[in-house]
C-alpha positions, 0 to 999 in steps of 0.5 A: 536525529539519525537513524539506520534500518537493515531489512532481511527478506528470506525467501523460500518460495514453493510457489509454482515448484510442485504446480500450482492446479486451478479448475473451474468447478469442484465437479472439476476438481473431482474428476480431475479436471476434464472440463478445462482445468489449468496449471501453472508449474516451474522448469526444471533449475528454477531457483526459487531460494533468495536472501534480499538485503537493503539499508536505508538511512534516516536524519530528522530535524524540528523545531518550533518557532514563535513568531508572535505572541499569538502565533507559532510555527513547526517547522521539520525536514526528514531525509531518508535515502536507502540502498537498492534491494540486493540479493547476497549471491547476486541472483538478481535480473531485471528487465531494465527496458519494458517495450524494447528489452528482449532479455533480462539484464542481470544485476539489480531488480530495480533501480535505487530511487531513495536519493530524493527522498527529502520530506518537509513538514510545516505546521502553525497554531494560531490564538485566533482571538487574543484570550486563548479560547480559539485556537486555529491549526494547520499543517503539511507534511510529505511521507515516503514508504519505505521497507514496503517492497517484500511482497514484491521481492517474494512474487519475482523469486518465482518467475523472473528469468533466467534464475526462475521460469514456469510454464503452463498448460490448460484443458485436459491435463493427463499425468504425465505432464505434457506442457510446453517447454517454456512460455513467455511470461514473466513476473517482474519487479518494475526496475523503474519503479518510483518512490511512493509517497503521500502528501497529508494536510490539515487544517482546524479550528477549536473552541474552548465551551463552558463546562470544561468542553473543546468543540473542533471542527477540521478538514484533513486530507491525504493525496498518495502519489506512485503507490505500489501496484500490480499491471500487466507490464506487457498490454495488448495495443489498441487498433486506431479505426478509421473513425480515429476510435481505438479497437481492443483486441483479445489478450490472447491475440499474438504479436500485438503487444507492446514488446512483442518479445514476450507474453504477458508479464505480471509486474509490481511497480508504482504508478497507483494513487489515492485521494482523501478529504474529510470533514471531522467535527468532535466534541470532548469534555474533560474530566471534572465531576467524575464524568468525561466523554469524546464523541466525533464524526467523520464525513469523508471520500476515498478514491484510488486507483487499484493498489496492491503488490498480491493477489489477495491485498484487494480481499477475496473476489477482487481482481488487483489488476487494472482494467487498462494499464495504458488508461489507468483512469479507466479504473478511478472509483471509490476505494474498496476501504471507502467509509464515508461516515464514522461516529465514535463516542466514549465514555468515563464516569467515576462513581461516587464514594458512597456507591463504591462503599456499597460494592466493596460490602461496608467500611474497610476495617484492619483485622490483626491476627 
């Protein structure tokens, strides 16, 4: 099987164009801000109009083989490179060295990292007993996420130097405007970035029970590696005390990160992961005497690190960043979507003749006219 994708992203950003006002109160935001109200707004010449295009390629190949009379394999292999995202008019720029780098480089926002992007898959279903009344199955496969970068492409339209820049001032803000000229901040895509990508695995065993039922019980897990996030790309370095302990300093202290080029840089870039185990157990029966039913309950634990490429993935009120970029175990927590325990069951039950001859209201009877 092949496969070809072209993804279009048309940006036209007005973030930061007409300034972005933040207060802290609403009796701040009624009298304008005299308490400590903030904004946020673009230089002159920023360009905040972009047209990013990126192909991406697919081959596919399964087939299933049975090795024995009591045992089959799956056997498939998925292949998906793609090209880096480009902007048609060539307004792209990246700052290709995080810690050394004192410019953006223009040309590519990130380098291509699809040309590995092989993902195997394997699967096995085993009659476990010899009549057909046991089944044992398992699989694995390797998942990569593609076309996932159009948040990202949006949020470095806005602030990646030198096609956009912003400034921002805080405190009293008077109209006109007085702000610095230009801060040190950036919004950046990672040009470094990794593939995200998710290893899932499962295995299960079925029992068929009398009176047409299907008992399973299975373990399914999911491990995602490099998923896409959101860290301050430029952190504060740590002060090593005497005692060997590492003393954090405020973020506002200067000169003391880790490219001293620059302020602090908002970066979407990989490097988020996640982790998932499940119990399920479900029991169905099939139709047979007008009645059908499924029920099944899930015991499972999600884990994860923060993941996201906009403020507002992790819900209102929830800071996407991570606490230490330089630790990101630090931020290692049950995952805000975590549902330990879910039970679903449902239903279908075909009435008898005779009760849906009551509610139709007597025989059918053919009326010529």
């Amino acid at each position: 099987v092949l496969f070809r994708s072209r993804y279009r992203w048309d940006v036209n950003s007005n973030a930061n164009k007409s300034g972005i006002w933040g207060f802290n109160s609403l009796d701040s935001f009624l009298q304008g801000g005299p308490d400590g109200s903030s904004i946020t707004v673009a230089l002159p010449g920023s360009d905040n109009t972009k047209a990013w295009r990126q192909t991406l390629f697919g081959m596919y190949a399964q087939d299933d083989f049975r090795v024995h009379r009591r045992l089959t394999l799956n056997l498939g292999l998925r292949y998906e490179p793609g090209t880096s995202p480009s902007e048609t008019d060539g307004r792209n720029a990246a700052l290709r060295n995080l810690v050394t780098d004192t410019t953006n480089t223009i040309g590519a926002p990130v380098r291509n990292f699809t040309t590995k992007n092989f993902s195997p898959r394997v699967g096995f279903a085993w009659d476990a007993t010899g009549n057909g009344k046991t089944a044992v199955r398992g699989g694995f496969g390797l998942l990569y996420d593609l076309g996932n970068m159009g948040p990202s492409l949006i949020i470095g339209v806005t602030g990646t130097k030198p096609f956009a820049s912003t400034t921002s001032g805080s405190g009293v803000i008077t109209v006109p405007l007085t702000l610095p000229a230009e801060g040190a901040s950036q919004r950046l895509i990672d040009y470094n970035m990794k593939q995200p990508h998710l290893l899932q695995y499962n295995v299960s065993v079925q029992r068929q029970l009398p009176w047409n039922m299907l008992l399973t019980a299975a373990y399914a897990g999911s491990r995602g590696i490099e998923l896409n996030r959101t860290i301050e790309g430029n952190p504060v370095l740590p002060t090593i005390q005497s005692d060997g302990r590492a003393f954090w300093p405020s973020a506002a202290a200067q000169g003391l990160r880790r490219n001293p080029a620059f302020n602090n840089i908002e970066l979407k870039t990989s490097g988020g992961n996640s982790w998932y185990n499940a119990f399920q157990v479900e029991l169905l029966k099939r139709l047979s005497s007008g009645l059908q039913f499924q029920a099944s309950y899930t015991r499972s634990k999600t884990i994860s690190t923060p993941m996201s490429q906009l403020g507002t993935d992790g819900g209102t009120g929830v800071n996407v960043f991570d606490t230490n970029p330089l630790y990101w175990r630090n931020d290692r927590s049950l995952a805000d979507f975590d549902a330990p325990n879910v039970f679903r069951f449902n239903t279908i039950y075909n009435l008898p003749r005779s009760s849906m001859k009551g509610i139709a209201g007597g025989d059918r009877k053919s009326t010529r006219l």
